[in-house]
DRENFI-26512 format. One record per residue (C-alpha): residue in one letter; z, x, y; residue number from 1. Coordinates in Angstrom, 3 decimals. Layout:
% residues N
{resn=A	pz=Z	px=X	py=Y	resi=NUM}
...
% end
This chain:
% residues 243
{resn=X	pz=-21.908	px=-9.857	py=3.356	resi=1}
{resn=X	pz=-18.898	px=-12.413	py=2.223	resi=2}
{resn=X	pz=-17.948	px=-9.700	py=-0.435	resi=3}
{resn=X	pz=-18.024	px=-7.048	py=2.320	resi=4}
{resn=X	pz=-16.029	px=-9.327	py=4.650	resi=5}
{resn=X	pz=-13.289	px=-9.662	py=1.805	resi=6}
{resn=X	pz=-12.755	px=-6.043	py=0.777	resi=7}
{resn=X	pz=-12.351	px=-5.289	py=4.673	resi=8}
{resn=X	pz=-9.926	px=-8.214	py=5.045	resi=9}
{resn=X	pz=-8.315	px=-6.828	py=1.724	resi=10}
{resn=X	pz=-8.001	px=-3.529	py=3.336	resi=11}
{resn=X	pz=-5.768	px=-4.833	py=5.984	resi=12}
{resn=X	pz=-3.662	px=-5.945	py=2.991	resi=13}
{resn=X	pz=-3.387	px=-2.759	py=1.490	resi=14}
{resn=X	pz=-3.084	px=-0.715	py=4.491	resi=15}
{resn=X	pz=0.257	px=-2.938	py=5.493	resi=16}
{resn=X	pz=1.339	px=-2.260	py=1.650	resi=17}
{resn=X	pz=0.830	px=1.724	py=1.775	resi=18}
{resn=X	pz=3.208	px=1.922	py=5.912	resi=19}
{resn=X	pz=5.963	px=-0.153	py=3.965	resi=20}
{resn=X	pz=7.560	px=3.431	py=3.085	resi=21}
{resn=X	pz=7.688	px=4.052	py=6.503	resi=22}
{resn=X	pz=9.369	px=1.179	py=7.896	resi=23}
{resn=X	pz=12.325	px=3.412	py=6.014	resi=24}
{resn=X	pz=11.859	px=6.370	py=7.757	resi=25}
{resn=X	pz=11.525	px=4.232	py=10.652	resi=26}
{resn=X	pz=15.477	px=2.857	py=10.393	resi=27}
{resn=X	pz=16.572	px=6.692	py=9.558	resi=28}
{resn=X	pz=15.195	px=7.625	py=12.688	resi=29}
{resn=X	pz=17.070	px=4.974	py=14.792	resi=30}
{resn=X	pz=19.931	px=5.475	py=12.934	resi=31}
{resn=X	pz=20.177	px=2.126	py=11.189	resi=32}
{resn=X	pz=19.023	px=2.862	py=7.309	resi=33}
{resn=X	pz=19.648	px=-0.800	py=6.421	resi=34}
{resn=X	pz=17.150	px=-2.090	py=9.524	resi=35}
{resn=X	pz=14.550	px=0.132	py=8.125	resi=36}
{resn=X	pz=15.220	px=-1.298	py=4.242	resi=37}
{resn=X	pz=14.346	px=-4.833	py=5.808	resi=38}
{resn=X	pz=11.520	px=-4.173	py=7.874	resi=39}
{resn=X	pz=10.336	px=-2.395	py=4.480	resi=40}
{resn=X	pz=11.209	px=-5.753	py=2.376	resi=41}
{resn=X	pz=9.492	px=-7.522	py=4.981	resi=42}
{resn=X	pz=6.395	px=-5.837	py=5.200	resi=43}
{resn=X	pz=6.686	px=-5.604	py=0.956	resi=44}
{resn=X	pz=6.737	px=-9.528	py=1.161	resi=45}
{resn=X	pz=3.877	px=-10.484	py=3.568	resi=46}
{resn=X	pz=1.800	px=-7.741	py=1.805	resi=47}
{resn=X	pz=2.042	px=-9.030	py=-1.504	resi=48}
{resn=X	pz=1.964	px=-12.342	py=-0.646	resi=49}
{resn=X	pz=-1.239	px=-12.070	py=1.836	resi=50}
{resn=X	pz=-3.090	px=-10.424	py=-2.099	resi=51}
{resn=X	pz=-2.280	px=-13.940	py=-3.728	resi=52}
{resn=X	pz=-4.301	px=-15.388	py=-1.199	resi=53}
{resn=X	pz=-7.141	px=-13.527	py=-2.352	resi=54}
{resn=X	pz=-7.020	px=-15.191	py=-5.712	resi=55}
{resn=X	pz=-8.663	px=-18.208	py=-4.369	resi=56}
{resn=X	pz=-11.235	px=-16.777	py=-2.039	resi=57}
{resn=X	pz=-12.622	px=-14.239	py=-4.664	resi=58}
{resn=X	pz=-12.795	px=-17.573	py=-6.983	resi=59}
{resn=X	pz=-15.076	px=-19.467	py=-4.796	resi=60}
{resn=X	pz=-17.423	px=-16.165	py=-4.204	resi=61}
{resn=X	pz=-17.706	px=-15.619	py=-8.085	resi=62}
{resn=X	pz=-18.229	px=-19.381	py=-8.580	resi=63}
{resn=X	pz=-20.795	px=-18.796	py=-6.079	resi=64}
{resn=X	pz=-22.355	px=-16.349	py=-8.060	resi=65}
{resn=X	pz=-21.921	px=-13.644	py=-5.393	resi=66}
{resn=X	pz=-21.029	px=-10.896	py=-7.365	resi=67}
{resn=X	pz=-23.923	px=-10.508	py=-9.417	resi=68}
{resn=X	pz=-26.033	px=-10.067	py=-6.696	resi=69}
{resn=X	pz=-23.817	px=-7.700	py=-5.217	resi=70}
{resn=X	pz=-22.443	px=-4.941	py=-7.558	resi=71}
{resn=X	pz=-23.329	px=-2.203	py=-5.440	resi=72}
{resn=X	pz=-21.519	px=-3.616	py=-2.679	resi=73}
{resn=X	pz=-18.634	px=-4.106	py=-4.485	resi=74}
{resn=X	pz=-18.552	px=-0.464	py=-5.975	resi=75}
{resn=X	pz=-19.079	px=0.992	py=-2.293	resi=76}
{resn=X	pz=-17.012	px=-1.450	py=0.230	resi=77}
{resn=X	pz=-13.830	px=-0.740	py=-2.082	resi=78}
{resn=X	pz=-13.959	px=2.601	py=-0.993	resi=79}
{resn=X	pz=-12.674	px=1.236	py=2.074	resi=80}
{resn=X	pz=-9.497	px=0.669	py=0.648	resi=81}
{resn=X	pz=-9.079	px=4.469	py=-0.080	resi=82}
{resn=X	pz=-10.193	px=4.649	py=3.691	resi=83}
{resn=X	pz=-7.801	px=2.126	py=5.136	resi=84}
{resn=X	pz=-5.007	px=4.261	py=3.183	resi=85}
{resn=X	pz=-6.208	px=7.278	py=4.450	resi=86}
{resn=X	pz=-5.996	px=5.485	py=8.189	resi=87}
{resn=X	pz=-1.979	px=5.489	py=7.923	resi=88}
{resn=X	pz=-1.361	px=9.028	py=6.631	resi=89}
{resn=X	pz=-3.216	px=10.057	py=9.713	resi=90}
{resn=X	pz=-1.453	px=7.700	py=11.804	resi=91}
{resn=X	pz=1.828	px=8.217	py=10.283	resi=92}
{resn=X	pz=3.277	px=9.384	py=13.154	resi=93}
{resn=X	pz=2.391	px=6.561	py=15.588	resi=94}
{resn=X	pz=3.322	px=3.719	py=12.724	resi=95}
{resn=X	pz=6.601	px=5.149	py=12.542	resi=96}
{resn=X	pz=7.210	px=4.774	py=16.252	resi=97}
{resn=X	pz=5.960	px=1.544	py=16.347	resi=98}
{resn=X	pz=8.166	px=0.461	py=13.416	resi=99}
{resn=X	pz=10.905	px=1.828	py=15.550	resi=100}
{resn=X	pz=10.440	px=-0.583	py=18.313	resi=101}
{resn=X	pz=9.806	px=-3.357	py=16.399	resi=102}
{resn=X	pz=13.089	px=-2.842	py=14.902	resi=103}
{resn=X	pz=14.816	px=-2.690	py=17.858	resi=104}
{resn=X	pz=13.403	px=-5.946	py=18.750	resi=105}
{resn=X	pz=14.668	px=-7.706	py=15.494	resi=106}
{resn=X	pz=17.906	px=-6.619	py=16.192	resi=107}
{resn=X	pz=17.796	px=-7.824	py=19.662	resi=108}
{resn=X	pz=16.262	px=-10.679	py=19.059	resi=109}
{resn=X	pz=16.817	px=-11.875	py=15.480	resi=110}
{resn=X	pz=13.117	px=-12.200	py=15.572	resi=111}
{resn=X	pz=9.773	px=-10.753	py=14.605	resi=112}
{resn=X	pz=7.740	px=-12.962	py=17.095	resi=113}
{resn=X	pz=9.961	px=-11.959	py=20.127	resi=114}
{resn=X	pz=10.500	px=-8.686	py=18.471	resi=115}
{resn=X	pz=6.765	px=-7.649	py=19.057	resi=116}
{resn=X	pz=7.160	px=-6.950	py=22.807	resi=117}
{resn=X	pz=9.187	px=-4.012	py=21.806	resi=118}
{resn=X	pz=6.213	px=-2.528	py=20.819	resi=119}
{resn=X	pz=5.245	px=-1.784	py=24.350	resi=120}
{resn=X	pz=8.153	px=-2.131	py=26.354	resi=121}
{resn=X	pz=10.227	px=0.577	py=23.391	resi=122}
{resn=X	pz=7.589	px=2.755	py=22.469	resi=123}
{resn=X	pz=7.013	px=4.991	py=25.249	resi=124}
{resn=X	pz=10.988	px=5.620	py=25.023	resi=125}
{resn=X	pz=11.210	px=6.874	py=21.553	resi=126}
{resn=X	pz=10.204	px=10.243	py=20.307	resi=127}
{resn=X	pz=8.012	px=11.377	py=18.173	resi=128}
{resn=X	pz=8.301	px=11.874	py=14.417	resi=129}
{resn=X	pz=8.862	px=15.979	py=13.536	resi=130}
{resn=X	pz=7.689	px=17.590	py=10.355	resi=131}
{resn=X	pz=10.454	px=17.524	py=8.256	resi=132}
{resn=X	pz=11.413	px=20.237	py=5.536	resi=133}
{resn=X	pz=14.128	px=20.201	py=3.450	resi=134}
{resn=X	pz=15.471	px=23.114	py=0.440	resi=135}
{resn=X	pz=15.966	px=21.655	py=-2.656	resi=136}
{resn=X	pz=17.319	px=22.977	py=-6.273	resi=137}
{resn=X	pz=14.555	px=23.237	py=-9.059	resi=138}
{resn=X	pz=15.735	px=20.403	py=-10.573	resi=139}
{resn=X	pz=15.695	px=18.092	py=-7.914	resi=140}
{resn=X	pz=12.178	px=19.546	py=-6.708	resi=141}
{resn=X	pz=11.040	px=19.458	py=-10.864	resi=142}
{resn=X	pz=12.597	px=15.541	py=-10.126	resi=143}
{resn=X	pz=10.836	px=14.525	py=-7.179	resi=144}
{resn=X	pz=7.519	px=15.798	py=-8.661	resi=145}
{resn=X	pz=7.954	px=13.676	py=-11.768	resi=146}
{resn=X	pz=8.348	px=10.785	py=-8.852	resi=147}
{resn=X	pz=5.102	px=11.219	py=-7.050	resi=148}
{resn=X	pz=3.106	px=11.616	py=-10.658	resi=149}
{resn=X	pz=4.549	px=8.198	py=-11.958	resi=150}
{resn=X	pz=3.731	px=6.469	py=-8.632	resi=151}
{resn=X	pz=0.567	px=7.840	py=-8.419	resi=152}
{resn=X	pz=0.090	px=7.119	py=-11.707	resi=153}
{resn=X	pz=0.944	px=3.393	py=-10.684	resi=154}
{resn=X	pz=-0.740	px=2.720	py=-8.170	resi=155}
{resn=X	pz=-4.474	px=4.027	py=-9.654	resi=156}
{resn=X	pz=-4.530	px=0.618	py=-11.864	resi=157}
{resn=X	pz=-3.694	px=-1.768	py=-8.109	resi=158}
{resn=X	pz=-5.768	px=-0.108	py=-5.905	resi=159}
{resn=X	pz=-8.558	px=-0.215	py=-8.956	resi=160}
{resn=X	pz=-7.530	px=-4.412	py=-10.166	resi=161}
{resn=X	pz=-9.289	px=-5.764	py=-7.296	resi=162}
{resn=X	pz=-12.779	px=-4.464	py=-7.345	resi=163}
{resn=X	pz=-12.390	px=-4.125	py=-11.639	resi=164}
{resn=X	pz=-12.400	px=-7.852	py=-11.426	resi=165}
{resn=X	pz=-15.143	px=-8.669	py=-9.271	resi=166}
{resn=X	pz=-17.588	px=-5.848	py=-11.563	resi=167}
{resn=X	pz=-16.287	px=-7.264	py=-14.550	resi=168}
{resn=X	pz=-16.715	px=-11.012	py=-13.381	resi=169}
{resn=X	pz=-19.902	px=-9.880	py=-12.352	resi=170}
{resn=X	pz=-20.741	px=-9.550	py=-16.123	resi=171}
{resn=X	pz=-18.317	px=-12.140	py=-17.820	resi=172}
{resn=X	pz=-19.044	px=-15.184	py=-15.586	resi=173}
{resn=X	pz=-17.939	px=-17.811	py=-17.931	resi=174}
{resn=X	pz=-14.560	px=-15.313	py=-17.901	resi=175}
{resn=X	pz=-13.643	px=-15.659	py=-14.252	resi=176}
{resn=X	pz=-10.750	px=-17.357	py=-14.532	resi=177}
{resn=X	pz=-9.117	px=-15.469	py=-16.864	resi=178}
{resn=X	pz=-10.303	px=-12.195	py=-15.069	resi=179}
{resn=X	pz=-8.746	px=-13.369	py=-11.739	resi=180}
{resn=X	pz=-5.507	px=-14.207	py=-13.216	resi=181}
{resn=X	pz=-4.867	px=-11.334	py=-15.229	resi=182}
{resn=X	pz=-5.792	px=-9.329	py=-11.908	resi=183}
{resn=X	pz=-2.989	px=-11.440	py=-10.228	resi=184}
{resn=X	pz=-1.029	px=-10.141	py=-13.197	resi=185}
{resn=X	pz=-1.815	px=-6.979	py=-13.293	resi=186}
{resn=X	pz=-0.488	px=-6.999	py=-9.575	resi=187}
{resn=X	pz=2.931	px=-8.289	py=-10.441	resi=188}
{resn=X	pz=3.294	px=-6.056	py=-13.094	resi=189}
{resn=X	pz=2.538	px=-2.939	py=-10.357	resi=190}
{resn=X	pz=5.348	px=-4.335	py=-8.122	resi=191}
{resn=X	pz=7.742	px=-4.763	py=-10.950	resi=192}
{resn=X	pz=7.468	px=-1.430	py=-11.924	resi=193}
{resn=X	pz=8.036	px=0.410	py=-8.534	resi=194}
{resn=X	pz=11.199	px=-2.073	py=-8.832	resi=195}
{resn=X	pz=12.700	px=-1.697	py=-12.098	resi=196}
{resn=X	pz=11.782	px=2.236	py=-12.680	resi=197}
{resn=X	pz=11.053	px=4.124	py=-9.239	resi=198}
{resn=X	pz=13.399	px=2.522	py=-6.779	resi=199}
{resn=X	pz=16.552	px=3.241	py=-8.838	resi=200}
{resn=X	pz=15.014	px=7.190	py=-9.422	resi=201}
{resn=X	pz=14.633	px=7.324	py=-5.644	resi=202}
{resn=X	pz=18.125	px=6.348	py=-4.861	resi=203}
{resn=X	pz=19.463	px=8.976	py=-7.543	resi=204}
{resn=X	pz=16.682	px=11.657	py=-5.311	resi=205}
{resn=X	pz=18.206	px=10.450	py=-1.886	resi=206}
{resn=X	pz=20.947	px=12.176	py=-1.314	resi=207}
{resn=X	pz=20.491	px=12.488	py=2.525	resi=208}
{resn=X	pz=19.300	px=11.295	py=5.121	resi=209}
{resn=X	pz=17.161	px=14.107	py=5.645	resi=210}
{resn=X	pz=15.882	px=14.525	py=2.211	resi=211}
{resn=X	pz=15.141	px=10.634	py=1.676	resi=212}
{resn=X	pz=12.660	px=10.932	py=4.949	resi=213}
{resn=X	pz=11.186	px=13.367	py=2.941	resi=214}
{resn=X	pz=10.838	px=11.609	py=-0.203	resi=215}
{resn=X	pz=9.070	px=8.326	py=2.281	resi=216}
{resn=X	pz=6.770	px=10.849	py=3.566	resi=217}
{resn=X	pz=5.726	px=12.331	py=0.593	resi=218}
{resn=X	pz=5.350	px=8.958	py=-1.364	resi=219}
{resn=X	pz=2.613	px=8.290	py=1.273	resi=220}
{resn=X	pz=0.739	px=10.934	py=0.463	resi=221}
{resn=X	pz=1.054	px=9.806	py=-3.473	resi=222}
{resn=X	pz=-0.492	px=6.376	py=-2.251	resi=223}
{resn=X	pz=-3.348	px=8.405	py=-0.766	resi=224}
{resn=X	pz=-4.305	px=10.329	py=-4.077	resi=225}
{resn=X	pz=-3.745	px=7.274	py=-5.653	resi=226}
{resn=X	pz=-6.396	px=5.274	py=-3.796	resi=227}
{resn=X	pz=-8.722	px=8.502	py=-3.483	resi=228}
{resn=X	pz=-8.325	px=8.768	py=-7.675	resi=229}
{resn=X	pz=-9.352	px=4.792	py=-8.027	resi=230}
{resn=X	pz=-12.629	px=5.181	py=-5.730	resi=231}
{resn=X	pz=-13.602	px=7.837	py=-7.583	resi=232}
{resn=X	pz=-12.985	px=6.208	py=-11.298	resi=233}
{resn=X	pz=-14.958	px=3.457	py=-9.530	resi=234}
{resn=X	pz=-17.655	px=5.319	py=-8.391	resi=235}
{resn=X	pz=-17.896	px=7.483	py=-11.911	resi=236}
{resn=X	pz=-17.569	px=4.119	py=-13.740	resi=237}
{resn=X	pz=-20.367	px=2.595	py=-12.012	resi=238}
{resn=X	pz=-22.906	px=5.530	py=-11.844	resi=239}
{resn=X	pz=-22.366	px=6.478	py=-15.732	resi=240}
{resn=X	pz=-21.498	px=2.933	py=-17.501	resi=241}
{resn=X	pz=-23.048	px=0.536	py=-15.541	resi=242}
{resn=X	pz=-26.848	px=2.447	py=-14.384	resi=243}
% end
């Protein structure tokens, strides 16, 4: 049950992670790009952060032994993370709005705390997020596809470190320590690749306002294949290696 308790907390986590992109599209909409690239650092920050703190709690469950005695839960409650990814494509809409009034309230206020009455005093005010299309050339489109493979591509190996860790600690108890920490590295090396090699191809991408709404939109969805691709590596690795 404490493993099952942890995954859910953990998809919290994740699902903040995953809306970050919006928090962009969020600032386009209210015309303030830079409010949006804040909220988004923000939100980036308390994200990644809150997964550190997850270092110490997993410890104390695999020095408890509760991982061996709970595989299958493991295997099936991180499927939950796909789920809680899954939760903010649907809700894209809404989170956008809501990001929208809480950044109205930061620049009000200067605040977050203060900030979150915006969210239903503003809400009701602001309209609602359109589908948005935009023509590109074949290069840029050719571009943009290369974009969502490599961040797909990146985010398979974080959405899979987690619940890798806990299987694998599962097996290599006298290992857990080193498991956990390369996990937490295997984390950092995740966010320092969207930084060093996607952010800069974005900015080349964004050329307008329009387009770079797009490009938030659509990286969304990536995160969603991603996390859809890791439960099902997961659920292949567990049914063919490990029965």
């Amino acid at each position: 049950m404490l493993v099952l308790i942890s995954l859910s907390l953990l998809t919290i986590v994740v699902a903040i992670e995953a809306s970050t992109s919006l928090a962009r599209i969020a600032g386009f909409k209210i015309g303030n790009p830079y409010s949006g690239l804040t909220l988004e650092s923000m939100l980036s920050l308390l994200s990644r952060g809150a997964m550190f703190f997850f270092t110490p709690i997993f410890g104390f469950l695999a020095d408890t032994n509760m991982f061996e005695a709970q595989k299958v839960q493991i295997v099936y409650g991180s499927i939950l993370l796909s789920v809680g990814v899954l939760a903010v494509k649907l809700n894209e809409r809404l989170i956008v709005d809501l990001y929208c009034s809480l950044i109205n309230g930061i620049l009000k206020y200067g605040s977050i705390i203060r900030s979150l009455q915006y969210l239903r005093k503003d809400y009701h005010k602001l309209e609602r997020s359109r589908s948005l299309r935009h023509k590109t050339s074949v290069l840029k489109r050719t571009r943009f596809n290369q974009l969502q493979v490599i961040h797909c591509l990146v985010y398979i190996p974080f959405y899979l470190s987690w619940p890798l860790a806990m299987i694998f600690i599962s097996f290599f108890h006298d290992f857990r320590a080193t498991i956990l920490s390369a996990n937490t590295l295997m984390t950092a090396v995740s966010s320092m690749t969207l930084t060093l090699l996607l952010d800069p191809l974005m900015a080349k991408l964004s050329c307008s306002q329009r387009l770079s709404q797009v490009i938030y939109h659509r990286l969304l969805s990536s995160r969603m294949i991603a996390a859809c691709c890791a439960s099902t590596i997961l659920l292949i690795f567990y049914h063919i290696i490990l029965n």
